[in-house]
C-alpha positions in Angstrom: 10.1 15.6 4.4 12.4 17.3 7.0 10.1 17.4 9.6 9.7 13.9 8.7 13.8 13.0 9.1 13.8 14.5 12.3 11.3 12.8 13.7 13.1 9.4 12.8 16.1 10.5 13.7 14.9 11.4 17.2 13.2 8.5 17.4 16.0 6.2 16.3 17.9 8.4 19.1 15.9 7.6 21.9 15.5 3.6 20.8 19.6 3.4 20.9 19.8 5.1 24.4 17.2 2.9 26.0 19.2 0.3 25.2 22.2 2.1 26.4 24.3 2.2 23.1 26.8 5.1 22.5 25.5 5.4 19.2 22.8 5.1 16.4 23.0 2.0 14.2 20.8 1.4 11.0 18.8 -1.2 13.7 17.9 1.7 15.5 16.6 4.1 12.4 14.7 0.5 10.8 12.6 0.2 13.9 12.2 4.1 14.0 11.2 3.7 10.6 8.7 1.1 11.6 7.1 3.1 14.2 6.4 6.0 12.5 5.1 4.0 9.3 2.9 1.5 10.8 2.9 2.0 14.5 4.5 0.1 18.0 4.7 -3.6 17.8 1.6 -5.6 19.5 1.6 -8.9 20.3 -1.9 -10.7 18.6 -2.3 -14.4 19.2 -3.3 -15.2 15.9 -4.4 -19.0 14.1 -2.4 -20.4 11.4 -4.9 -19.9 9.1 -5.0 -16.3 9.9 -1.2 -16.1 9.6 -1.5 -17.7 6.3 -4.1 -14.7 4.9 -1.7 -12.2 6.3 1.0 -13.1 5.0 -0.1 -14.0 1.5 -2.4 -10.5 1.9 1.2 -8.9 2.6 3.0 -10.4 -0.1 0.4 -9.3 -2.9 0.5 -5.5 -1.8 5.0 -6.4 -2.4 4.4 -8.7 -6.0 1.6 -5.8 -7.1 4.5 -3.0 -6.5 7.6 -4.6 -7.8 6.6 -4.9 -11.0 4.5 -1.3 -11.6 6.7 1.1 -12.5 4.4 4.1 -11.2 4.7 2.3 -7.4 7.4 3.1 -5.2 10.0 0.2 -4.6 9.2 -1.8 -1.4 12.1 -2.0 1.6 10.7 -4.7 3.7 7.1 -7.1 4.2 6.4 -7.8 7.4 3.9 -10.1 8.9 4.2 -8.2 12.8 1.7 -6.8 14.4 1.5 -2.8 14.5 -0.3 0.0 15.7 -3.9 -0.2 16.8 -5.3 -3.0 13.7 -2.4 -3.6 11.4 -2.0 -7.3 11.6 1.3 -6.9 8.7 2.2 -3.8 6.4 4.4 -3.8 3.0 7.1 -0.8 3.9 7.5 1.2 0.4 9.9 3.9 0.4 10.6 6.7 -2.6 13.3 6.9 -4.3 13.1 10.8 -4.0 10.6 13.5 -3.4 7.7 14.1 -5.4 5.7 17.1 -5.7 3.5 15.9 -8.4 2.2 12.7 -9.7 0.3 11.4 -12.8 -2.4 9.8 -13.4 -0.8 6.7 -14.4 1.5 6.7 -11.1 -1.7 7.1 -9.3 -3.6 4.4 -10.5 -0.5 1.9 -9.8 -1.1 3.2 -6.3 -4.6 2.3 -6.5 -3.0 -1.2 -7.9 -0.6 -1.5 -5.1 -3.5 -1.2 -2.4 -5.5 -3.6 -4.6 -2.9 -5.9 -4.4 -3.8 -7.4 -1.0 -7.3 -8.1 -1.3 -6.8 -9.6 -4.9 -4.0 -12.1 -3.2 -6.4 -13.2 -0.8 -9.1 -13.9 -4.0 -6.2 -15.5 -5.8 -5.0 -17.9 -2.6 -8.3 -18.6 -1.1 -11.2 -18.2 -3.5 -12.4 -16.3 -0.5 -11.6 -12.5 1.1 -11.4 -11.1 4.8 -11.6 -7.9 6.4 -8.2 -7.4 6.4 -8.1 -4.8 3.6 -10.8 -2.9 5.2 -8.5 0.1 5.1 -6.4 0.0 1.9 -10.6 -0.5 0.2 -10.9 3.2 2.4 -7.6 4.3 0.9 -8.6 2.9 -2.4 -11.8 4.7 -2.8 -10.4 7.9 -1.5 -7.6 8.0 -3.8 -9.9 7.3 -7.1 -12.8 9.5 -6.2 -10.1 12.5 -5.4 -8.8 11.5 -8.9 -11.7 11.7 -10.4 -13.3 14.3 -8.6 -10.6 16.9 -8.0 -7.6 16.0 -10.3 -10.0 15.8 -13.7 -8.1 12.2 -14.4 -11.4 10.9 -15.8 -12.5 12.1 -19.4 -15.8 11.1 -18.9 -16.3 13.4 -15.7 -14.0 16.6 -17.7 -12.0 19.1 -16.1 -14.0 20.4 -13.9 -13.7 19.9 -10.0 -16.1 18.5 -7.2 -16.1 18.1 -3.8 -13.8 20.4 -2.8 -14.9 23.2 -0.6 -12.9 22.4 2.3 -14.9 19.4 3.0 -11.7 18.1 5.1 -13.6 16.3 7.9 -12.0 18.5 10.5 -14.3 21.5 11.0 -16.8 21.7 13.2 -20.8 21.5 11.8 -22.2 20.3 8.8 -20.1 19.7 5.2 -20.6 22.1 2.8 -23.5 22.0 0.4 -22.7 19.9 -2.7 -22.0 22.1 -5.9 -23.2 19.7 -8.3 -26.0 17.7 -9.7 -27.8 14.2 -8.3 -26.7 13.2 -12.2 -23.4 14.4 -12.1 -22.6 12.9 -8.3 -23.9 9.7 -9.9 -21.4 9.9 -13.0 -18.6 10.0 -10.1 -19.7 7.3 -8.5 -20.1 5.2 -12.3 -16.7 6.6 -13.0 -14.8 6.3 -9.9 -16.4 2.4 -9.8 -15.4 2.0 -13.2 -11.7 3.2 -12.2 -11.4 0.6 -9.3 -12.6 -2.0 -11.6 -9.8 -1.7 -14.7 -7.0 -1.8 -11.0 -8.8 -5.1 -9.7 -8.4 -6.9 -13.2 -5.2 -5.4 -13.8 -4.2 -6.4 -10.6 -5.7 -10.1 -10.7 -4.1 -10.9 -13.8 -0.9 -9.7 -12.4 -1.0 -12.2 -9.5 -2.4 -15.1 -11.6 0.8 -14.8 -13.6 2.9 -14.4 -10.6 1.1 -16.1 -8.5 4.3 -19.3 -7.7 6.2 -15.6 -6.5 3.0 -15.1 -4.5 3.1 -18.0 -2.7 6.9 -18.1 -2.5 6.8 -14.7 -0.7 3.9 -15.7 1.6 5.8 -19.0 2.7 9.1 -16.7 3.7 6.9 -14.8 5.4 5.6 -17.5 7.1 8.8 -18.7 8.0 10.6 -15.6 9.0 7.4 -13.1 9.5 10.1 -9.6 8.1 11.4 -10.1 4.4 14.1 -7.2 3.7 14.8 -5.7 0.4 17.5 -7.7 -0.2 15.9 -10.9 0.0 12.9 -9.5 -2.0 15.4 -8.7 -4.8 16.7 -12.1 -4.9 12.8 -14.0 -5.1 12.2 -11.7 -7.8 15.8 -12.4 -10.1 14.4 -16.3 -9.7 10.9 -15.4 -11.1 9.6 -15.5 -14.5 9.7 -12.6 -16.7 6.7 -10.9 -16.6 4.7 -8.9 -19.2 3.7 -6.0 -16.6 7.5 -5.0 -17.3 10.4 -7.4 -16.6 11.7 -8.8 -13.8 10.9 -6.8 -11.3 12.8 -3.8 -9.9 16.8 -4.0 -9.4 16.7 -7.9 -10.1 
């Protein structure tokens, strides 16, 4: 987390003196922010219809963690091009640091990444391949839950698939430690998982789905919602029974 500061700081730093300012403002340490989250901005031609996806793919990732307790409060949608592939990103920042999680904060993680996709289901009847990386993030996250964190009683508390198999030494993976049975009853279990998030998810966004589409269009509109603005979308919405009104409205 310090490392982490610094680099922002330095960043934000360097921003402010390219533009030959005496000091740092909060413009500065946003964009640093920015960079180090999602990337450098790129400029992508992209159709209206495209836009549209993006920004209602964006504002389901923002409803989804607003109103889940387990997810860390969002600071700002954005409908900008990042980075190498990131077309928009939903900035979520903790409220402090965390050293442990449970399993139920962890699956409202799984829910926030869900969130996305599920908007685009919602919207369009239809999906892209825009949440080609939070599905990657999504199964990663439930198979290390299952699989290392025994957060699944059908699977118990043992562990699989550890072993170092990190991806970044050289040769072959490790040899599996368990059963063709028992990698099959991760798989089941782990699908199983990501199934209970999708419906939790869906139904979520069907109830909220006027804030959805309220979101998406200021999106549209302005392509960076702040906090602020978030806050004051969710203190007009219904009250919802995934836990209120959302946070801080």
């Amino acid at each position: 987390m310090g490392a982490d500061l610094a680099n922002i700081v330095n960043e934000a730093a360097r921003l402010a003196a390219r533009q030959g300012k005496e000091a740092v403002g909060m413009a500065d340490l946003d964009e640093a922010i920015d960079r180090m989250v999602a990337g450098l901005k790129k400029t992508r031609v992209m159709s209206a219809k495209e836009r549209e996806i993006v920004g209602t793919h964006e504002a389901g990732h923002a409803v989804v963690a607003e109103f889940l307790p387990g997810a860390d409060p969002v600071s700002k949608v954005s409908i900008v091009s990042r980075g190498i592939a990131a077309l928009g990103y939903t900035r979520q920042l903790p409220t402090q640091d965390r050293y442990l999680m449970t399993r139920s904060e962890l699956f409202d993680r799984l829910c926030v990444l869900l969130g996305g996709r599920t908007a685009e289901e919602i919207a369009f009847g239809d999906v892209s391949t825009g949440a080609q990386n939070d599905l990657q993030r999504a199964t990663d996250l439930v198979r290390h839950m299952v699989a290392q964190c025994g957060m699944s009683e059908n699977i118990g508390l043992m562990t699989f698939d550890g072993g170092g198999r990190t991806g970044l030494l050289p040769g072959p993976p490790p040899p599996r430690e368990h059963s063709e049975d028992t990698a099959r009853l991760i798989d089941a279990e782990a699908g199983r998982i990501m199934v209970e998030a999708h419906v939790k998810v869906s139904a979520l966004l069907t109830e909220r789905r006027s804030l959805l589409e309220q979101l998406a269009r200021r999106l549209l509109q302005k392509e960076v919602v702040e906090r602020g603005e978030l806050q004051a979308l969710l203190a007009g919405a219904e009250p919802s029974r995934e836990g209120g009104r959302g946070r801080g409205a």
